[in-house]
MARLUMBA-485752 format. One record per atom (N, C-alpha, C): residue number from 1; residue in three letters; x, y, z. Coordinates in pm, whole numbers, always signed. Layout:
N
+------+------+--------+--------+--------+
: voro : mifi :      x :      y :      z :
+------+------+--------+--------+--------+
:  NUM :  ALA :      X :      Y :      Z :
...
+------+------+--------+--------+--------+
END
This chain:
88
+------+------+--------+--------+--------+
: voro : mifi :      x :      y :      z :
+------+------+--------+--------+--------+
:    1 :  UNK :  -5915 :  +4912 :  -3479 :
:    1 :  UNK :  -5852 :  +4784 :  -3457 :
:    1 :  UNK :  -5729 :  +4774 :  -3547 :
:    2 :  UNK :  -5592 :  +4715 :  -3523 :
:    2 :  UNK :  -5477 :  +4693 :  -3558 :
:    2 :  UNK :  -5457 :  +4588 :  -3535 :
:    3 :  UNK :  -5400 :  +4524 :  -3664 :
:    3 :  UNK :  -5334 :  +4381 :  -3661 :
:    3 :  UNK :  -5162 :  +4416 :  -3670 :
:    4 :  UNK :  -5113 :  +4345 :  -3616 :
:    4 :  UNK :  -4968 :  +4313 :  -3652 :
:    4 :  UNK :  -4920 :  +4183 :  -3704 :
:    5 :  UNK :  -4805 :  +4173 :  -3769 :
:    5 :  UNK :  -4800 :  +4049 :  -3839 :
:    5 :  UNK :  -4662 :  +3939 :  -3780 :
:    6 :  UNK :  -4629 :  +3972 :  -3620 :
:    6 :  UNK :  -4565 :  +3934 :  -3634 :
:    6 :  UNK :  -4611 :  +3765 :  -3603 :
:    7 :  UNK :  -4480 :  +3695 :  -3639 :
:    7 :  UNK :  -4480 :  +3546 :  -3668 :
:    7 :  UNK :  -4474 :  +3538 :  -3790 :
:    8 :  UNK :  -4484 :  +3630 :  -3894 :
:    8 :  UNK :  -4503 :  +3622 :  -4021 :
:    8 :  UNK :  -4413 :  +3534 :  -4098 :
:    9 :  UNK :  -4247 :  +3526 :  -4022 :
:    9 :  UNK :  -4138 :  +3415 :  -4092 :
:    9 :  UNK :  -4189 :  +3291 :  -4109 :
:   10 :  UNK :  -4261 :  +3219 :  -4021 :
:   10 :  UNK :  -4305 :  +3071 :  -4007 :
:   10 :  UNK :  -4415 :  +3080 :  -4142 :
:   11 :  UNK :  -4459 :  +3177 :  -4171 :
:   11 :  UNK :  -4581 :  +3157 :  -4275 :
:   11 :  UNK :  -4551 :  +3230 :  -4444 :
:   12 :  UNK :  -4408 :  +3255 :  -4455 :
:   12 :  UNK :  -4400 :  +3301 :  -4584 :
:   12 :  UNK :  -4362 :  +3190 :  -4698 :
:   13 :  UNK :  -4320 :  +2996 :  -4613 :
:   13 :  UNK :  -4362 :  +2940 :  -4747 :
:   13 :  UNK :  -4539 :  +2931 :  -4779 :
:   14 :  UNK :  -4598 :  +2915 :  -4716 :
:   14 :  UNK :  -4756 :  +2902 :  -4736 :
:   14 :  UNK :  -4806 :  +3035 :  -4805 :
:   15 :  UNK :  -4729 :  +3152 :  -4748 :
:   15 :  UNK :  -4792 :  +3277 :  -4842 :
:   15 :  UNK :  -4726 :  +3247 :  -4965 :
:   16 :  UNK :  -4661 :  +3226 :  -4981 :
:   16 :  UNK :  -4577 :  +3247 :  -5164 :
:   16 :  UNK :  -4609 :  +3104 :  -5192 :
:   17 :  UNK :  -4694 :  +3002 :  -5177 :
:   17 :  UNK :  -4718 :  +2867 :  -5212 :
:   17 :  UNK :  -4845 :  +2943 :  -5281 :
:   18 :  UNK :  -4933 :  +3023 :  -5200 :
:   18 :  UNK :  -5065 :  +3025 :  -5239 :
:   18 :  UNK :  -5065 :  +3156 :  -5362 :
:   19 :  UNK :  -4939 :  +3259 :  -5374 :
:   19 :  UNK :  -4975 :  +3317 :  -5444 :
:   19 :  UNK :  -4940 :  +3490 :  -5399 :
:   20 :  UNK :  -4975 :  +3612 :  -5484 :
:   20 :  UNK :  -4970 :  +3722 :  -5476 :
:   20 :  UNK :  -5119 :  +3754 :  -5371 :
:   21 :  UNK :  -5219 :  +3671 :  -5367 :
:   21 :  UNK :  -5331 :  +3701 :  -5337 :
:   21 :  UNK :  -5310 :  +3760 :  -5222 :
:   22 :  UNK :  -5288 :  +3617 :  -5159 :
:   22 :  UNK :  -5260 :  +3677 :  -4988 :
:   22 :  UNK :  -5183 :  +3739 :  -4933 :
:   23 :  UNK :  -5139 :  +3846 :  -5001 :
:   23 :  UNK :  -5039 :  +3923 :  -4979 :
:   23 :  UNK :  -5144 :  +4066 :  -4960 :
:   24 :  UNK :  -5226 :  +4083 :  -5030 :
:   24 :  UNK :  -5348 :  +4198 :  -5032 :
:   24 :  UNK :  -5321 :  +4250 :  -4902 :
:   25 :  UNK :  -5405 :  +4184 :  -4799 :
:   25 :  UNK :  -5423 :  +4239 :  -4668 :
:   25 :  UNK :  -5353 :  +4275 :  -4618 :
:   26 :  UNK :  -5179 :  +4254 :  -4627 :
:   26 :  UNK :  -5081 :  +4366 :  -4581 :
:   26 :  UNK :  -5022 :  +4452 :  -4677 :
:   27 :  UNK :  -5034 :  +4442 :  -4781 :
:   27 :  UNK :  -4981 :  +4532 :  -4863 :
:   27 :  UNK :  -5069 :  +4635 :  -4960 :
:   28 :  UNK :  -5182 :  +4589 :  -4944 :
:   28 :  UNK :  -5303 :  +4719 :  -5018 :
:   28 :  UNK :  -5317 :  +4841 :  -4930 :
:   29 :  UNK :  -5362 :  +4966 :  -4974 :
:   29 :  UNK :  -5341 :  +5031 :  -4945 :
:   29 :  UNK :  -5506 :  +5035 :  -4855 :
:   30 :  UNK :  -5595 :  +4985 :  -4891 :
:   30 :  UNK :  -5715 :  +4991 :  -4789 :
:   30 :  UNK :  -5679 :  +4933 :  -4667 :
:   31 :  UNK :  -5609 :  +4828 :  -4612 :
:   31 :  UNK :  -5579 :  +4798 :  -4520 :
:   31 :  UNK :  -5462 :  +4833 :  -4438 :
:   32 :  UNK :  -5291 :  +4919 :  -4491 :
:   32 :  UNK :  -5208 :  +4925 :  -4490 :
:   32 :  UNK :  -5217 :  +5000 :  -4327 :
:   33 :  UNK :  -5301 :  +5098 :  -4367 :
:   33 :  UNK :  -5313 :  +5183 :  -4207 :
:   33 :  UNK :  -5363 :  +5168 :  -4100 :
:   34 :  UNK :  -5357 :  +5001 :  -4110 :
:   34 :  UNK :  -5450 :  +4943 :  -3973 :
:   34 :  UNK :  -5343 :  +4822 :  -3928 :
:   35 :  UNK :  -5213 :  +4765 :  -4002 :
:   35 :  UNK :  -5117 :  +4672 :  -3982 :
:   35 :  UNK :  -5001 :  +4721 :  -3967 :
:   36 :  UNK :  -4918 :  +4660 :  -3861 :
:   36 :  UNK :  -4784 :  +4682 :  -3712 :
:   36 :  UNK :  -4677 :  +4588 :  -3791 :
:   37 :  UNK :  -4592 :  +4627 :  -3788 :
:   37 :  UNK :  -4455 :  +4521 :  -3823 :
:   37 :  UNK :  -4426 :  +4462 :  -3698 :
:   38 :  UNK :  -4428 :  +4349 :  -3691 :
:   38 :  UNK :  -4381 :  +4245 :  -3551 :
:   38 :  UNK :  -4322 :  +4188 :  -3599 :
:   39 :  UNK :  -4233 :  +4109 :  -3499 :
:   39 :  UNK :  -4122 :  +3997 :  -3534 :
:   39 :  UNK :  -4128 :  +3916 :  -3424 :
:   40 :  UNK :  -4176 :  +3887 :  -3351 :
:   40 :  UNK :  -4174 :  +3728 :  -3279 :
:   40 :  UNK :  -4009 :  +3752 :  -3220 :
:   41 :  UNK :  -3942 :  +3813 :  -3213 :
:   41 :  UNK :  -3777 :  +3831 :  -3171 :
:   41 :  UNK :  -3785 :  +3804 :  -3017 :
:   42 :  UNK :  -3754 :  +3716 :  -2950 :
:   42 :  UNK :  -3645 :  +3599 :  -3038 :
:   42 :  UNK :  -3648 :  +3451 :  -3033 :
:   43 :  UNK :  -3789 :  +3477 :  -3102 :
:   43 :  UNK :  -3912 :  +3305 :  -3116 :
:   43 :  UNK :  -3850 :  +3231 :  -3192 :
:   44 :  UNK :  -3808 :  +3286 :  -3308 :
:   44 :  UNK :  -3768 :  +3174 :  -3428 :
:   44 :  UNK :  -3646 :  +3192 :  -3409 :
:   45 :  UNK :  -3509 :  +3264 :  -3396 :
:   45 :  UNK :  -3367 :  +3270 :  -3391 :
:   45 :  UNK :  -3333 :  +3395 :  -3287 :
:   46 :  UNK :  -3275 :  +3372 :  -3139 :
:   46 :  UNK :  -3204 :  +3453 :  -3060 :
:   46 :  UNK :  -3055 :  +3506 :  -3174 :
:   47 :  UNK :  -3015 :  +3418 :  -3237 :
:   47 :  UNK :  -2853 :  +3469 :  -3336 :
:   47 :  UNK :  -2939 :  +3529 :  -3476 :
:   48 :  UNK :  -3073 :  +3567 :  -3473 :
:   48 :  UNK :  -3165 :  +3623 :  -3576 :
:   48 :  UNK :  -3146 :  +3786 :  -3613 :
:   49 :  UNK :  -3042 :  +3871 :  -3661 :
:   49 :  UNK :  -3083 :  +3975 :  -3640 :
:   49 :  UNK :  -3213 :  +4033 :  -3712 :
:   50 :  UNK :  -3265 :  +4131 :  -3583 :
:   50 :  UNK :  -3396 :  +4215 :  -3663 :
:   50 :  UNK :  -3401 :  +4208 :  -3805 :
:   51 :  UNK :  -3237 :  +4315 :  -3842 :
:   51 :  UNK :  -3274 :  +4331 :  -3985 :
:   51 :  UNK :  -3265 :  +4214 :  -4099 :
:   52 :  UNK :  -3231 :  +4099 :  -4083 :
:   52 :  UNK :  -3307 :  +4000 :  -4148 :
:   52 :  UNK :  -3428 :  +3976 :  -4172 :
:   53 :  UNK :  -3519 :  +4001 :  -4008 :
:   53 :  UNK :  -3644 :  +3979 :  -4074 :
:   53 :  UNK :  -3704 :  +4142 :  -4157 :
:   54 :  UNK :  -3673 :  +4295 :  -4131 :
:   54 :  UNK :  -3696 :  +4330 :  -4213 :
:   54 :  UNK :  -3659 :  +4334 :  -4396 :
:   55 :  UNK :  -3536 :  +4266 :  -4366 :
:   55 :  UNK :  -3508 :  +4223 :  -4524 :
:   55 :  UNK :  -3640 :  +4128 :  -4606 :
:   56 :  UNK :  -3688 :  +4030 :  -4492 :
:   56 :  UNK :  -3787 :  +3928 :  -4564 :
:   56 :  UNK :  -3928 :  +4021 :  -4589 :
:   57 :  UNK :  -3930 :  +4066 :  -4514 :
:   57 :  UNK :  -4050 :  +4171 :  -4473 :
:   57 :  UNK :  -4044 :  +4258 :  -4665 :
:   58 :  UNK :  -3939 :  +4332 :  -4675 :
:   58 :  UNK :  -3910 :  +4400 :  -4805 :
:   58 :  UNK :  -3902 :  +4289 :  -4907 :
:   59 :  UNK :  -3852 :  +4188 :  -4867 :
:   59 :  UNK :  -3854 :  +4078 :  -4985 :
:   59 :  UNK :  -4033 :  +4084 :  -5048 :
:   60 :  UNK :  -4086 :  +4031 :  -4918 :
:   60 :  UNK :  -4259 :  +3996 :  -4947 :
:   60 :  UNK :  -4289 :  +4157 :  -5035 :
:   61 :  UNK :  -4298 :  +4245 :  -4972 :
:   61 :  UNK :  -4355 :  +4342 :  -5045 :
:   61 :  UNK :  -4303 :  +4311 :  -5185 :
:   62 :  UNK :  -4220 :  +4346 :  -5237 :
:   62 :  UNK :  -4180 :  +4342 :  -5386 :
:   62 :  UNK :  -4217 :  +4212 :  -5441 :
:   63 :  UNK :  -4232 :  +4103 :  -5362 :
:   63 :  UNK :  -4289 :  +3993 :  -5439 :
:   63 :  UNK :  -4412 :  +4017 :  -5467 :
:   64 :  UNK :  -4454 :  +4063 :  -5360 :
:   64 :  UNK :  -4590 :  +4044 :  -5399 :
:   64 :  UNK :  -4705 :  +4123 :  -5496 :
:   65 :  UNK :  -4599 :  +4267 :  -5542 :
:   65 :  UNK :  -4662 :  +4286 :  -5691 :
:   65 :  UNK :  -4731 :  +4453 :  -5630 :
:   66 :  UNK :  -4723 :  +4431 :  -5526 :
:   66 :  UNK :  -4812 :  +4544 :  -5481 :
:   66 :  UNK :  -4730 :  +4617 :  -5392 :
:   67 :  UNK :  -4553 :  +4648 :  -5435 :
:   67 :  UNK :  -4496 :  +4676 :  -5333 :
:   67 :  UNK :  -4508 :  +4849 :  -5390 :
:   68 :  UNK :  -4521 :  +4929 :  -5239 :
:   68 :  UNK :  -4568 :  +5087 :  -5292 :
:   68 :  UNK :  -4437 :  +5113 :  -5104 :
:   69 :  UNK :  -4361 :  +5230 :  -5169 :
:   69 :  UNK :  -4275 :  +5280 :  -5029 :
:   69 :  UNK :  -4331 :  +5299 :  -4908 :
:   70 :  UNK :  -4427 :  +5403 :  -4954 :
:   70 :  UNK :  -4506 :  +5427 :  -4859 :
:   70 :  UNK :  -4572 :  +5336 :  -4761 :
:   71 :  UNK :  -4637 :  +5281 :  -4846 :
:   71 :  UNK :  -4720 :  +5127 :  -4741 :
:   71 :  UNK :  -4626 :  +5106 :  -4657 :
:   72 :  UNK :  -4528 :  +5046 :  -4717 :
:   72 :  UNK :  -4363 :  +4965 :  -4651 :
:   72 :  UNK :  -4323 :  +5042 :  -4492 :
:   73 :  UNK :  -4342 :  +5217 :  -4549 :
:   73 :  UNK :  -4312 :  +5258 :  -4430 :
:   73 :  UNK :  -4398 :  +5280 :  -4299 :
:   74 :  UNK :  -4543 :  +5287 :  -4370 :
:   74 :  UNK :  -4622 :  +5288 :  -4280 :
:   74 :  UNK :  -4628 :  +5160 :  -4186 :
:   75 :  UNK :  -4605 :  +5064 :  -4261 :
:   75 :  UNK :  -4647 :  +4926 :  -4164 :
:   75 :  UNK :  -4532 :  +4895 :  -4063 :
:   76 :  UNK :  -4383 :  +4952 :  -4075 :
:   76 :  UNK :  -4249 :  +4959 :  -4028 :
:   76 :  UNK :  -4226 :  +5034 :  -3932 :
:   77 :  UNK :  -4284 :  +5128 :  -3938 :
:   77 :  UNK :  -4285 :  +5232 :  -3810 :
:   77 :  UNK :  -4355 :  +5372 :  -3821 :
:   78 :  UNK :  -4493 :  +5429 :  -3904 :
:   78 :  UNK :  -4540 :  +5532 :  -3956 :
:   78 :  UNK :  -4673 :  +5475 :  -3847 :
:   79 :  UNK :  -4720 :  +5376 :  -3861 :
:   79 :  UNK :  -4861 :  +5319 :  -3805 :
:   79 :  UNK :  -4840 :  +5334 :  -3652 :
:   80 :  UNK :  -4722 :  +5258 :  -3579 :
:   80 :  UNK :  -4660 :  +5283 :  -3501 :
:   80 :  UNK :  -4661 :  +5375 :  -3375 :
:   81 :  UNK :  -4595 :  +5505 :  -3482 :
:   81 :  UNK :  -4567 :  +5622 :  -3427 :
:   81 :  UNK :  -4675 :  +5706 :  -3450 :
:   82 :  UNK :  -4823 :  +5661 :  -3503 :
:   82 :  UNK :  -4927 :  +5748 :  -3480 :
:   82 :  UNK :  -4988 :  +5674 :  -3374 :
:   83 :  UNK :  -4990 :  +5532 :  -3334 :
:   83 :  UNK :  -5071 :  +5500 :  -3233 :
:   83 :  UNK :  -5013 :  +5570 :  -3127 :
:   84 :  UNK :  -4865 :  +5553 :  -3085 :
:   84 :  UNK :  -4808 :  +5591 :  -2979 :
:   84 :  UNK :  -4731 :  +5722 :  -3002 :
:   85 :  UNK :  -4866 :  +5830 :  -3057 :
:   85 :  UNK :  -4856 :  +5936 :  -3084 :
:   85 :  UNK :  -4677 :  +6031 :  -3007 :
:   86 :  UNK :  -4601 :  +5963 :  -3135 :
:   86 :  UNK :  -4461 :  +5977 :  -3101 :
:   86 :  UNK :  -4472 :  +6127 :  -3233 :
:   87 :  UNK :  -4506 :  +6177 :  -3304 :
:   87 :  UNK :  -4512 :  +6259 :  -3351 :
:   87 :  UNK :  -4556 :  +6405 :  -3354 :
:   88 :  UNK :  -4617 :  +6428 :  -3255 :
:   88 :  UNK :  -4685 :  +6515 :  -3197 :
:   88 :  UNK :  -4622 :  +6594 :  -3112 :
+------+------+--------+--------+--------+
END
């Protein structure tokens, strides 16, 4: 089972209200290889580019204390490209 996070813009004042905590489940490494980078594009802003929301996306990681490259890349397009065994 795989979660993805997108919608995640609408919910990063409530994540950084509550803390580093809830940041765990996408950024620990027990869970890292089971979560999709989504973006809701183009739910919250059609004049939104992508790489804004991966900027916020890199913002959260480093806020949240538990930022590791790897994770970052796995959840960005590593998780991705093993489901839709693009590597092979």
């Amino acid at each position: 089972v795989y979660a993805d996070i997108s919608g995640f813009q609408k919910a990063v004042p409530m994540l950084k209200a509550k803390g580093k905590k809830t940041f765990e489940l996408i950024f620990s490494e027990q869970y890292s290889d089971k979560i999709l980078f989504g973006s809701d594009w183009p739910l919250f802003s059609v004049m939104n580019p992508i790489q804004n929301d991966i900027a916020l996306f890199m913002q959260l990681s480093h806020d949240s204390g538990l930022h590791d490259q790897q994770t970052v890349d796995k959840i960005l397009s590593l998780n991705a490209r093993k489901i839709l065994e693009l590597d092979s």
